[in-house]
TORKOL-4160 file (C-alpha; in steps of 0.2 Angstrom, whole numbers, padded with zeros to 4 digits, m for minus):
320
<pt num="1" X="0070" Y="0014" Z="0128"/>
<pt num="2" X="0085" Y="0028" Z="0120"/>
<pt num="3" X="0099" Y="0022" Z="0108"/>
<pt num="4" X="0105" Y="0010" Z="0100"/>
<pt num="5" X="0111" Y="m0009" Z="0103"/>
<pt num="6" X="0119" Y="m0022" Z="0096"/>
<pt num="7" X="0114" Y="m0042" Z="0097"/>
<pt num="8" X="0125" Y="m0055" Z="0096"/>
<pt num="9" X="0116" Y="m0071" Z="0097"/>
<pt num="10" X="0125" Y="m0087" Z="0096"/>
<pt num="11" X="0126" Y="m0106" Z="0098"/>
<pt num="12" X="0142" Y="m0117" Z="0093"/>
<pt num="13" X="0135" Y="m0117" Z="0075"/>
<pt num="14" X="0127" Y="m0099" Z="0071"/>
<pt num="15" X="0132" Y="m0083" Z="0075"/>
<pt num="16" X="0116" Y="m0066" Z="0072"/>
<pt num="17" X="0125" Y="m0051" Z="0075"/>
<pt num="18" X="0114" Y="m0037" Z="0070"/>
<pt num="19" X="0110" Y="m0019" Z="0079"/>
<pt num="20" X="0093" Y="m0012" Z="0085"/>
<pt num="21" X="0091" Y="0006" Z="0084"/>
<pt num="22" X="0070" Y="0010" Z="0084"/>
<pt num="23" X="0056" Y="0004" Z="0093"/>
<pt num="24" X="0052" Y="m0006" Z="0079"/>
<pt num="25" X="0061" Y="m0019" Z="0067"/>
<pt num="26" X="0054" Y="m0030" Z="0055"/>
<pt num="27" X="0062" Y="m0045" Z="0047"/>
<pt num="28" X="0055" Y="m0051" Z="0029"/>
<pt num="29" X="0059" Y="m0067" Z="0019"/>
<pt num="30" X="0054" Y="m0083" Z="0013"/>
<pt num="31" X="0055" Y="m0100" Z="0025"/>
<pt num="32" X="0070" Y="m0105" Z="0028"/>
<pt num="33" X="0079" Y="m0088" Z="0028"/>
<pt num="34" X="0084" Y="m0089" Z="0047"/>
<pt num="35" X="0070" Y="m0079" Z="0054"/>
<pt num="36" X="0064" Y="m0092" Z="0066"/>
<pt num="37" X="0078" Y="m0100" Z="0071"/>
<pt num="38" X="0084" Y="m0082" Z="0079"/>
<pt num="39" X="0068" Y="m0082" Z="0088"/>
<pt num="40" X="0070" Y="m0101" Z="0093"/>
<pt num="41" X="0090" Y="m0098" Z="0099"/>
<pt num="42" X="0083" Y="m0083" Z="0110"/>
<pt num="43" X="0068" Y="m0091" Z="0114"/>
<pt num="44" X="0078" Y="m0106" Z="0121"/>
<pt num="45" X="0089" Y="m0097" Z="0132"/>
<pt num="46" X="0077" Y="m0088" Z="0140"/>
<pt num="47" X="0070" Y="m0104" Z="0145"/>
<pt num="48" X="0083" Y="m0113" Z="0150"/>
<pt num="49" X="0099" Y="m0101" Z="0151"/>
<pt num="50" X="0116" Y="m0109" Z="0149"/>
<pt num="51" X="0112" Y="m0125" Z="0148"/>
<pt num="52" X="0104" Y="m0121" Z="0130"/>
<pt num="53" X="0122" Y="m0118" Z="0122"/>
<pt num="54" X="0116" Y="m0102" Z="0117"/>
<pt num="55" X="0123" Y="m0086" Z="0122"/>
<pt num="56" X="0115" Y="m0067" Z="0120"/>
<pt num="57" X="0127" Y="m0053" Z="0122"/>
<pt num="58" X="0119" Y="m0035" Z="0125"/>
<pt num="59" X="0117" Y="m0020" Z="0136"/>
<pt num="60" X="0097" Y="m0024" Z="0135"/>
<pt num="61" X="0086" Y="m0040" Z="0137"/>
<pt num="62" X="0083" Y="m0048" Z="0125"/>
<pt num="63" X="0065" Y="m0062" Z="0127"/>
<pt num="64" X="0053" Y="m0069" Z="0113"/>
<pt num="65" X="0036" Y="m0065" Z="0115"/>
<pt num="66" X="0021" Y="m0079" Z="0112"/>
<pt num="67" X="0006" Y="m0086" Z="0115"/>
<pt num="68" X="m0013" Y="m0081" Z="0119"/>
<pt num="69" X="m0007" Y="m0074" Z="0135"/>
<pt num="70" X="0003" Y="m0062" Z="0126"/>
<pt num="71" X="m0004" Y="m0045" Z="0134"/>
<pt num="72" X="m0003" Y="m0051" Z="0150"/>
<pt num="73" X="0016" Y="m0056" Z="0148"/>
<pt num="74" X="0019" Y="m0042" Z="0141"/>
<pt num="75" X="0014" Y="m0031" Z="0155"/>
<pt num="76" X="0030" Y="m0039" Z="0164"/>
<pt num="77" X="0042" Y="m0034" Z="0152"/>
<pt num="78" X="0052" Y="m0019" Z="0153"/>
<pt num="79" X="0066" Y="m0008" Z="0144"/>
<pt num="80" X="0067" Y="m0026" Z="0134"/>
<pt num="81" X="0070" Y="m0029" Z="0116"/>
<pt num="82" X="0055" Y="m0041" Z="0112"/>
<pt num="83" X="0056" Y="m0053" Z="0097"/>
<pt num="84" X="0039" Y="m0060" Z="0090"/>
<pt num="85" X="0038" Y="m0074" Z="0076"/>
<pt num="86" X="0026" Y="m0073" Z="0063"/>
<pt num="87" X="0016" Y="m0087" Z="0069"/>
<pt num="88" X="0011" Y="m0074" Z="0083"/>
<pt num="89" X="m0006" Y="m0065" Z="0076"/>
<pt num="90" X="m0008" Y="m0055" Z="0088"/>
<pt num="91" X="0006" Y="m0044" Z="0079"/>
<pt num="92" X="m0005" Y="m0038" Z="0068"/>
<pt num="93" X="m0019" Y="m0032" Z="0081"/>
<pt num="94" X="m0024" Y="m0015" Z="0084"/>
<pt num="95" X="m0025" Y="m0022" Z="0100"/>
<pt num="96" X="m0004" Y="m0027" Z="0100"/>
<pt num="97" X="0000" Y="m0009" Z="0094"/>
<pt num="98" X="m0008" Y="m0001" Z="0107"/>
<pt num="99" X="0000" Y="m0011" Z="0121"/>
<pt num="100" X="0018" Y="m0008" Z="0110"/>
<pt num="101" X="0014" Y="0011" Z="0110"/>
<pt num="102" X="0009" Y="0011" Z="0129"/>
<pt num="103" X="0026" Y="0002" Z="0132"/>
<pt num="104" X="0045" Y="0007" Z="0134"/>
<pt num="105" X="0052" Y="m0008" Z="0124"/>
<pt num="106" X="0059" Y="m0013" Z="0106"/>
<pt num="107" X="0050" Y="m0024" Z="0096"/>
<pt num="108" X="0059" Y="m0033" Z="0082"/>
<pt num="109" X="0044" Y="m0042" Z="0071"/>
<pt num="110" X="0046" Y="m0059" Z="0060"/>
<pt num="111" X="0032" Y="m0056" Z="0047"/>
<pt num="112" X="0029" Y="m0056" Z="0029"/>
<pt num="113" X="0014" Y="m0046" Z="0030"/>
<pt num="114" X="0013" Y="m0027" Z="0031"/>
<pt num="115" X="0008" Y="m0023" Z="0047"/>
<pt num="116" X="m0003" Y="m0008" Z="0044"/>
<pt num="117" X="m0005" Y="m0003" Z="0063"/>
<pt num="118" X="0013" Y="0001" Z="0066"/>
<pt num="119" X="0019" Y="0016" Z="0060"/>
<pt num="120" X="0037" Y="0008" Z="0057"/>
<pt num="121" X="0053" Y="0015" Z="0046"/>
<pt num="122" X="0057" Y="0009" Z="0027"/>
<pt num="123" X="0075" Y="0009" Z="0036"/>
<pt num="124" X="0070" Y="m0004" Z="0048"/>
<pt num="125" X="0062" Y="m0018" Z="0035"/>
<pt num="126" X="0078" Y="m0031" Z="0034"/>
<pt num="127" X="0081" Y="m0050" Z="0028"/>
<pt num="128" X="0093" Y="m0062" Z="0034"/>
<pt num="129" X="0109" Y="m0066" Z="0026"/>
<pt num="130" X="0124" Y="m0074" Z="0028"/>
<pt num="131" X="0140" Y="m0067" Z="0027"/>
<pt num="132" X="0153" Y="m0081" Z="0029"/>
<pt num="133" X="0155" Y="m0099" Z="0036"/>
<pt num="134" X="0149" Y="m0114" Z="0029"/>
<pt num="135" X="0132" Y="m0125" Z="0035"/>
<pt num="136" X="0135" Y="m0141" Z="0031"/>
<pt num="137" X="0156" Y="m0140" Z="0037"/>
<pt num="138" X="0154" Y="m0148" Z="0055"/>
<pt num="139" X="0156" Y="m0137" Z="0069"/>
<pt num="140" X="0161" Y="m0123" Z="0059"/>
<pt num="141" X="0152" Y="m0109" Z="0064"/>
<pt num="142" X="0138" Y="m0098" Z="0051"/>
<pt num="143" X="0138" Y="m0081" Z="0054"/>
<pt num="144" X="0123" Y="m0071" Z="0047"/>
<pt num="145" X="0118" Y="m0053" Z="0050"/>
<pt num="146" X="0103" Y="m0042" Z="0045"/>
<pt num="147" X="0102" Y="m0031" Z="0027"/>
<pt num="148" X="0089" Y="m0016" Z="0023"/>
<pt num="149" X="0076" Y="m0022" Z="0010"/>
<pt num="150" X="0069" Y="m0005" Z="0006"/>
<pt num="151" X="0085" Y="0006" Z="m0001"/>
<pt num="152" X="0074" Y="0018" Z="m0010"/>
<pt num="153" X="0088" Y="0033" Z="m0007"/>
<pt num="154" X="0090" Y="0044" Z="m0023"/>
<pt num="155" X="0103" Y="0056" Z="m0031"/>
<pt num="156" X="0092" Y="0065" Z="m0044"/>
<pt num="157" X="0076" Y="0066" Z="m0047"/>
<pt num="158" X="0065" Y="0069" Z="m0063"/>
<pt num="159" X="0053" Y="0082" Z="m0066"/>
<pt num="160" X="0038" Y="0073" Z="m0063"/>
<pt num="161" X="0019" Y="0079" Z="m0069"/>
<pt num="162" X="0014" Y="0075" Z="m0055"/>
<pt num="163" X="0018" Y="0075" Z="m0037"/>
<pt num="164" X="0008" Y="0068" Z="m0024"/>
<pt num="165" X="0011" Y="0070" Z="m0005"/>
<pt num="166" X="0006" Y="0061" Z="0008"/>
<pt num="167" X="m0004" Y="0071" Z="0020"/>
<pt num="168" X="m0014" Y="0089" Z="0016"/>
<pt num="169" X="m0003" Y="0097" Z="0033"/>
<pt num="170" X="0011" Y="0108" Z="0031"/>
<pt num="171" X="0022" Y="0099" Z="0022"/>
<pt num="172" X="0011" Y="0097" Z="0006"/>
<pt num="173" X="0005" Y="0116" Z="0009"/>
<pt num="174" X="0025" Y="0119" Z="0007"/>
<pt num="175" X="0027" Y="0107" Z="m0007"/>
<pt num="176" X="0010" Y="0113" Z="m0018"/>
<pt num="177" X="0017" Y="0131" Z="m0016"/>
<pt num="178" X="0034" Y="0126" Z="m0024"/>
<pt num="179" X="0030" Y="0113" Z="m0038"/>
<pt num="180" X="0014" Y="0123" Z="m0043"/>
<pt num="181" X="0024" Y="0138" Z="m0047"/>
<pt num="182" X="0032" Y="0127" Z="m0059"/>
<pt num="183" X="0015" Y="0122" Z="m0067"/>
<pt num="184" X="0017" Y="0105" Z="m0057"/>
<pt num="185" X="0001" Y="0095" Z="m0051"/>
<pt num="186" X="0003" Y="0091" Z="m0033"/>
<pt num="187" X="m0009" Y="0082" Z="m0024"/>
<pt num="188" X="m0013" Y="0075" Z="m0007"/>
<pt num="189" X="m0016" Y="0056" Z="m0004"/>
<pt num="190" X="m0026" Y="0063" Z="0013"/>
<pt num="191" X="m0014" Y="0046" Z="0021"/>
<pt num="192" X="0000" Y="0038" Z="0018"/>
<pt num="193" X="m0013" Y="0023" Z="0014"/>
<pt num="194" X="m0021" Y="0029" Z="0000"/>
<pt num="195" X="m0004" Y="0034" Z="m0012"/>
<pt num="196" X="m0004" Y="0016" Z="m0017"/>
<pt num="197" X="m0023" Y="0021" Z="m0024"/>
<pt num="198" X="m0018" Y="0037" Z="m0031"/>
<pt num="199" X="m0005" Y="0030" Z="m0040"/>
<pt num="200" X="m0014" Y="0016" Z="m0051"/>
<pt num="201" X="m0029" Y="0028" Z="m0054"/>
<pt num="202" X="m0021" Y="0042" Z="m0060"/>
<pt num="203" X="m0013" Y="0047" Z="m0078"/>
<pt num="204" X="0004" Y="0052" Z="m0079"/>
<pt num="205" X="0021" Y="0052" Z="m0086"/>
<pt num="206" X="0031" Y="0053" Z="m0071"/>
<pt num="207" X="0025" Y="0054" Z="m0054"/>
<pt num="208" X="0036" Y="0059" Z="m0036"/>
<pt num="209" X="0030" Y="0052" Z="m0022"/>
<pt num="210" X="0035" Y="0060" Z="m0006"/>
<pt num="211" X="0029" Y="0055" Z="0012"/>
<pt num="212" X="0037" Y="0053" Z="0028"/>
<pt num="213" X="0051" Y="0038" Z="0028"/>
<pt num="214" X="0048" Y="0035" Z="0045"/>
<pt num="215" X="0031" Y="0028" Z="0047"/>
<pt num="216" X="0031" Y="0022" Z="0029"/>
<pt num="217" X="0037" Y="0005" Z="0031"/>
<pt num="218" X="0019" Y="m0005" Z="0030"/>
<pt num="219" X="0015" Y="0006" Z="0011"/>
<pt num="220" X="0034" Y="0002" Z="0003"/>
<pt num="221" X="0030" Y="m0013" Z="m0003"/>
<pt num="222" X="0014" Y="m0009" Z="m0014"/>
<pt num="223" X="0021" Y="0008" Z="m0019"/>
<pt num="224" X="0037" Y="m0002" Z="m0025"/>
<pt num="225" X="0026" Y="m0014" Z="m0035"/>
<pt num="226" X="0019" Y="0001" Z="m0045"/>
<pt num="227" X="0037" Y="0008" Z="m0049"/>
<pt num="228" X="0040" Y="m0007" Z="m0057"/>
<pt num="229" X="0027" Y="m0004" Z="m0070"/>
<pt num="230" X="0025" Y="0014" Z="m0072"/>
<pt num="231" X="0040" Y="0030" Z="m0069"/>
<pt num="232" X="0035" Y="0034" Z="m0052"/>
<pt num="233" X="0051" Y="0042" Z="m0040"/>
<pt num="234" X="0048" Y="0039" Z="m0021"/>
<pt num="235" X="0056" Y="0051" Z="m0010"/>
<pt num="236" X="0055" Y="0047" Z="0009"/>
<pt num="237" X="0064" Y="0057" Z="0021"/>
<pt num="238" X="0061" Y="0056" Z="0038"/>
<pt num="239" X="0046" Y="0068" Z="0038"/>
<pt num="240" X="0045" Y="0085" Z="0031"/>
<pt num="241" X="0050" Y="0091" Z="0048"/>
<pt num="242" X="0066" Y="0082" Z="0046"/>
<pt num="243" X="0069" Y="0091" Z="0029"/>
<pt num="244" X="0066" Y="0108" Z="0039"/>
<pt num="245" X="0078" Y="0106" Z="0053"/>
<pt num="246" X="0092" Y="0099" Z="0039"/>
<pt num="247" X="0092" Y="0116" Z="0031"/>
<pt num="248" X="0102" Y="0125" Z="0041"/>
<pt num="249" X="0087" Y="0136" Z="0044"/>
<pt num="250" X="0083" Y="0135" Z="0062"/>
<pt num="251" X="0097" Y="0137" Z="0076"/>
<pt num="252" X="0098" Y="0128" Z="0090"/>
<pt num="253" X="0110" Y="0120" Z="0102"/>
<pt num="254" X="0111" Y="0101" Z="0101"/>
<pt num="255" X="0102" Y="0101" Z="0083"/>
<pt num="256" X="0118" Y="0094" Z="0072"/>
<pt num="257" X="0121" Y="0081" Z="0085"/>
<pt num="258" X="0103" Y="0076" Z="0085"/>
<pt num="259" X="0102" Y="0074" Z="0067"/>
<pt num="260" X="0116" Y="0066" Z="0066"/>
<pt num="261" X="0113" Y="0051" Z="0079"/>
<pt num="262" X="0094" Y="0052" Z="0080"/>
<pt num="263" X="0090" Y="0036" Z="0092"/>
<pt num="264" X="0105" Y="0044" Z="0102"/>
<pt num="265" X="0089" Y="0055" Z="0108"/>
<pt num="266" X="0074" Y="0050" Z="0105"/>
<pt num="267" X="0064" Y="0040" Z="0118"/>
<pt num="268" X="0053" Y="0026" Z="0111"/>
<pt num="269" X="0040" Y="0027" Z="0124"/>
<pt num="270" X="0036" Y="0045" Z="0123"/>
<pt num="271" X="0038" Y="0044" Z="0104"/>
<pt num="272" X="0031" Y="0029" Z="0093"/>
<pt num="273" X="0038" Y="0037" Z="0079"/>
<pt num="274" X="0054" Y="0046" Z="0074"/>
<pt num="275" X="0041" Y="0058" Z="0062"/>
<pt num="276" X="0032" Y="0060" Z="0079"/>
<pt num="277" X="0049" Y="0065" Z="0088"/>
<pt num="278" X="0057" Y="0078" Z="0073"/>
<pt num="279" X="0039" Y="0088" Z="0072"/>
<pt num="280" X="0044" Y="0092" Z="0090"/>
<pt num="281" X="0059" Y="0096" Z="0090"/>
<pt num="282" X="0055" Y="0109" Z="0076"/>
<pt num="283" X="0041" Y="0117" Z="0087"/>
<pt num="284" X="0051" Y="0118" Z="0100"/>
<pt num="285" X="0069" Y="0127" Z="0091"/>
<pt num="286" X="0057" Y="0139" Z="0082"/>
<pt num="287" X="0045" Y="0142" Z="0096"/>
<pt num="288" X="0043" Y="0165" Z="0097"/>
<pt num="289" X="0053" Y="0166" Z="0083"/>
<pt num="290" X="0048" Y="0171" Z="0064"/>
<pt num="291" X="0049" Y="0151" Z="0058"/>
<pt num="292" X="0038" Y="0146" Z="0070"/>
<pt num="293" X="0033" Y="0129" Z="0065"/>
<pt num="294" X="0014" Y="0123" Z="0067"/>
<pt num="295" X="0009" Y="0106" Z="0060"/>
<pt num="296" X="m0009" Y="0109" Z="0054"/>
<pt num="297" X="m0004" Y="0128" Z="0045"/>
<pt num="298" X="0010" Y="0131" Z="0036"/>
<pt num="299" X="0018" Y="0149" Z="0043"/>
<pt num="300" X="0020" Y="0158" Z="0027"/>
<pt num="301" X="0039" Y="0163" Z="0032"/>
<pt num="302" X="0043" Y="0145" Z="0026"/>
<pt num="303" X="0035" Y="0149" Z="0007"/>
<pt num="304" X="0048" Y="0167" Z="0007"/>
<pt num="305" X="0062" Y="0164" Z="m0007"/>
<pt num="306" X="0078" Y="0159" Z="0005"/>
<pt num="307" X="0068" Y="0148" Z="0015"/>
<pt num="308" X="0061" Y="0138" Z="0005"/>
<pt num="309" X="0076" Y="0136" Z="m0008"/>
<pt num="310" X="0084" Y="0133" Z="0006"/>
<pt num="311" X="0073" Y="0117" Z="0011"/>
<pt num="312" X="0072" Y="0112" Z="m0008"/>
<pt num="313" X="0091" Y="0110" Z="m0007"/>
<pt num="314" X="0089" Y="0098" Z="0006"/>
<pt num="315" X="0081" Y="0085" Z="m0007"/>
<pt num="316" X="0090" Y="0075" Z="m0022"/>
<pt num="317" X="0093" Y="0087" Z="m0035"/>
<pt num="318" X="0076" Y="0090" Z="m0045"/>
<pt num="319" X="0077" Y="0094" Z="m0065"/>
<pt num="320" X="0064" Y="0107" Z="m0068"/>
């Protein structure tokens, strides 16, 4: 599935109106948030249509997912946005991953547990609340949308001691280059799962944190829990190839519009990840030319004065 689409779920007392835009949602909060009763509304008009009161307006099915049979239901579902409770284990199965990946739908996830198998965005972690009408008021109708829960964005950021990166591939071969000629530490977590580690064991005054935004979704929560007690700065762009591509640095037809309206582009079932999508993208506008972009080895054009200012100035402004 390509793009992005809105959901307007209603009955003749609540109204969800909420837009999908990757292959993977996830909706937080505490009982009695409305999680479930979305899931219930759509789950009782697949079964029994108009006759449930409820009405779903959008461009794509929309069908709850359930039950031991799961895999094999799934199988039947196509180009389909697919809501699963939180009751429903299986969401947190390698096995449920898999199948997701293999698929060309959208999964929008009721959970309050990380789900560590799914490389989804902080961008896409939302709650439930509602914006106007009044419950208890007879028939009058409650209208309730989705909100982000992870709003980590940041104007400025300190001069950290230490800087610790997410992987040991090109981006932290960029970013060790630049912040150790500044007699910075900077480190990689060897995973975006072991930051959480690095940052409770290690000393320091101020920390940066910078990993790829787009599959950080199941770490935000720990990571955020440690910035509550200690000076750690998170900075999570889409990936560091997304960083490359907004600096102006690589020509391109089609590159402005795409950065601009990423899930105008990308298609979910030949990318599980956005991070997955922008590292090809880069390959393929520098391909024969002198920034030609590999994963794995960072092509020392990138580490030449211009170019990498020029990438810095992508990120918040840092005091050095």
């Amino acid at each position: 599935m390509i793009g992005a689409y809105e959901v307007i779920v209603k009955s003749r007392r609540l109204q969800y109106k909420f837009t999908i835009s990757r292959n993977i949602t996830i909706l937080r909060g505490d009982s009695a948030t409305g999680k479930t009763t979305l899931i219930d509304m759509i789950s009782s008009h697949q079964q029994n249509g108009i006759s449930s009161g409820i009405t779903i307006n959008c461009q794509k099915p929309c069908t709850v997912l359930t039950g031991i049979r799961w895999l094999e239901n799934l199988k039947t579902i196509h180009d389909s946005i697919v809501f699963i409770d939180e009751g429903d284990q299986f969401a947190l199965s390698e096995e449920f991953a898999k199948a997701a990946q293999e698929s060309d739908n959208y999964y929008v996830i009721a959970t309050r547990a990380s789900l560590f198998n799914l490389p989804y965005s902080i961008k896409e972690i939302y709650g439930i609340k509602n914006v106007s009408g009044n419950r208890y008021q007879g028939t009058k109708r409650l209208f309730s949308e989705f909100y982000p829960l992870c709003n980590v964005d940041i104007d400025l950021i300190q001069k950290p001691d230490l800087v610790i990166l997410e992987d040991s591939n090109s981006g932290y071969q960029f970013f060790n280059d630049f912040f150790s000629k500044r007699e910075i530490d900077c480190i990689s977590a060897n995973g975006k799962s072991n930051i959480y580690k690095e940052l409770i064991e290690r000393e320091y005054a101020t920390a940066l944190v910078i990993a790829d935004g787009a599959e950080f979704g199941p770490e935000i929560e720990r990571v955020l829990a440690v910035k509550k007690a200690r000076n750690v700065i998170v900075y999570l762009p889409e990936s560091f190839e997304w960083i490359v591509l907004n600096s102006g640095l690589v020509k391109g037809q089609g590159i402005s519009d795409i950065l601009q309206e990423p899930s105008s582009h990308i298609e979910s079932s030949q990318y599980f990840s956005w991070e997955r999508f922008f590292t090809a993208l880069l390959i393929q506008k520098t391909n024969k030319n002198y920034l030609q972009y590999n994963k794995t080895e960072l092509n020392p054009a990138y580490l030449q004065d211009h170019e990498q200012m020029a990438i810095i100035d992508v990120l918040p402004e840092i005091q050095l």
